[in-house]
C-alpha positions as CSV (number, residue, x, y, z in Angstrom):
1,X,357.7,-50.8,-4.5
2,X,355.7,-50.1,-7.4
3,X,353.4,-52.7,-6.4
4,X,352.9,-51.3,-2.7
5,X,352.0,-48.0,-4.5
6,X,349.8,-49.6,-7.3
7,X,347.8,-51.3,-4.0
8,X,347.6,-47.9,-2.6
9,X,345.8,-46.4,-5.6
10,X,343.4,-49.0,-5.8
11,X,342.9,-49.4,-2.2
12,X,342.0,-45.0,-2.5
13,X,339.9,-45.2,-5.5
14,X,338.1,-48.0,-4.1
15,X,337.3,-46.1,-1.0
16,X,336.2,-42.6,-3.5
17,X,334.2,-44.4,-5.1
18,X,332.3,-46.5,-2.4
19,X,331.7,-42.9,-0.7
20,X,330.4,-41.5,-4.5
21,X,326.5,-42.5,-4.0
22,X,326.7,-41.4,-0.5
23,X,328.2,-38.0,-1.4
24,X,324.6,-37.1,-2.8
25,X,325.6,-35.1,-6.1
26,X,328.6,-33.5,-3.7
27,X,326.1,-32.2,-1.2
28,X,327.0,-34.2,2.2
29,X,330.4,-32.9,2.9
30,X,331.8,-35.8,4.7
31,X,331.3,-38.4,1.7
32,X,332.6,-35.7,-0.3
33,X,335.5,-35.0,1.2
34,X,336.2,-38.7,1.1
35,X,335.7,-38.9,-2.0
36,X,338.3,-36.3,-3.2
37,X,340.8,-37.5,-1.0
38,X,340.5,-40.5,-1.8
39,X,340.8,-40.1,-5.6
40,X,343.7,-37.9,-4.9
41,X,345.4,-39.9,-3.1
42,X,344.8,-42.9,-5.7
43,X,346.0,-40.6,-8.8
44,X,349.3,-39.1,-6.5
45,X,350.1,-43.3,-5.7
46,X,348.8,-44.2,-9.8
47,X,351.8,-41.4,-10.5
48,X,354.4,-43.0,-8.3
49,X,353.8,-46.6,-9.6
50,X,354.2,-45.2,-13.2
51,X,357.5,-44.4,-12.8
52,X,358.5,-48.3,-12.3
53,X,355.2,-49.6,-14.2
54,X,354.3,-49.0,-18.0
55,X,351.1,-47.4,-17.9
56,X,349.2,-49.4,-20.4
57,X,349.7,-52.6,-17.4
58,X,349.3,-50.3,-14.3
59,X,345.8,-49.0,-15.9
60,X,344.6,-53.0,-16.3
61,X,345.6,-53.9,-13.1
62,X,343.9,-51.0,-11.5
63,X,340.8,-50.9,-13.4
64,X,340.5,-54.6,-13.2
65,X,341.0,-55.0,-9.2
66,X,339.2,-51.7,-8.8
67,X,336.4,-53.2,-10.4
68,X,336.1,-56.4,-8.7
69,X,336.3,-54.7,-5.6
70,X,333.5,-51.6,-6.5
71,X,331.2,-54.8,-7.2
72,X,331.9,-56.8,-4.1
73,X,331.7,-53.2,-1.9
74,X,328.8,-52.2,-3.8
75,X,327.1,-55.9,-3.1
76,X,328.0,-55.4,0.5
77,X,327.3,-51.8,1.6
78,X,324.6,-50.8,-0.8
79,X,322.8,-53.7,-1.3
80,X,323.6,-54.0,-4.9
81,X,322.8,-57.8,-6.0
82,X,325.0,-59.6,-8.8
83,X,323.3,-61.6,-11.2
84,X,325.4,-64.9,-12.8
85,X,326.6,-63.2,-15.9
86,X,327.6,-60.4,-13.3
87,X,329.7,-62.5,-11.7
88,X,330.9,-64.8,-14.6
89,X,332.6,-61.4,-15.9
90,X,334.1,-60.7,-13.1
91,X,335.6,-63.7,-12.9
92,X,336.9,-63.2,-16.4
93,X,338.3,-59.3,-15.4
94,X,340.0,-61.2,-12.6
95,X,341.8,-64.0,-14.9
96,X,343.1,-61.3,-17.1
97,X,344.4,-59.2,-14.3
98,X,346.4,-62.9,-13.4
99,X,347.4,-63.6,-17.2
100,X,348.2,-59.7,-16.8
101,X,350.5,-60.4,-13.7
102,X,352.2,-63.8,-14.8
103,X,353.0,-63.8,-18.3
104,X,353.5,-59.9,-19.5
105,X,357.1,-58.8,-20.1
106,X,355.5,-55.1,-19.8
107,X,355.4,-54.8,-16.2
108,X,358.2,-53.1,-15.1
109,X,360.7,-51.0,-16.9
């Protein structure tokens, strides 16, 4: 289960911040009411996989998938363009998140 909720907090951060540039400096209400949903949401879910999840692995997990994704959103519905080294980190983000996932003892307590 703490996975499903660890998902769930990505998956709502991802969203907030997507909707960030869009909310305008929290002057367009629907973007910004997205956006504090959706970062509630992902902190309430953070707090539920913390219980099963030591912290220290939950944070890299989230930050690195959140990451990835913000880039890949951020290529796709802004327009943002990812240079090679761009892309070569996030690649390396993404083979930590694995090492993370396949080798640490610290992932559930």
């Amino acid at each position: 289960m703490p996975y499903l909720y660890l998902a769930i907090a990505i998956v709502s951060e991802v969203i907030a911040t997507t909707a960030l540039p869009s909310s305008q400096g929290f002057t367009r209400p629907l973007p910004s009411t997205i956006v504090a949903l959706g970062y509630g949401a992902a902190f309430y879910f953070l707090s539920l996989c913390l219980r099963h999840m030591s912290v220290g692995i939950a944070y890299a997990i989230w930050a690195g998938a959140g990451i990835v994704l913000i880039a890949i959103l951020g290529l796709l519905v802004h327009g943002q363009r990812l240079d090679a080294a761009a892309v070569v980190g996030l690649a390396l983000i993404v083979a930590g998140v694995v090492v993370i996932n396949t080798w640490s003892d610290m992932l559930l307590h």
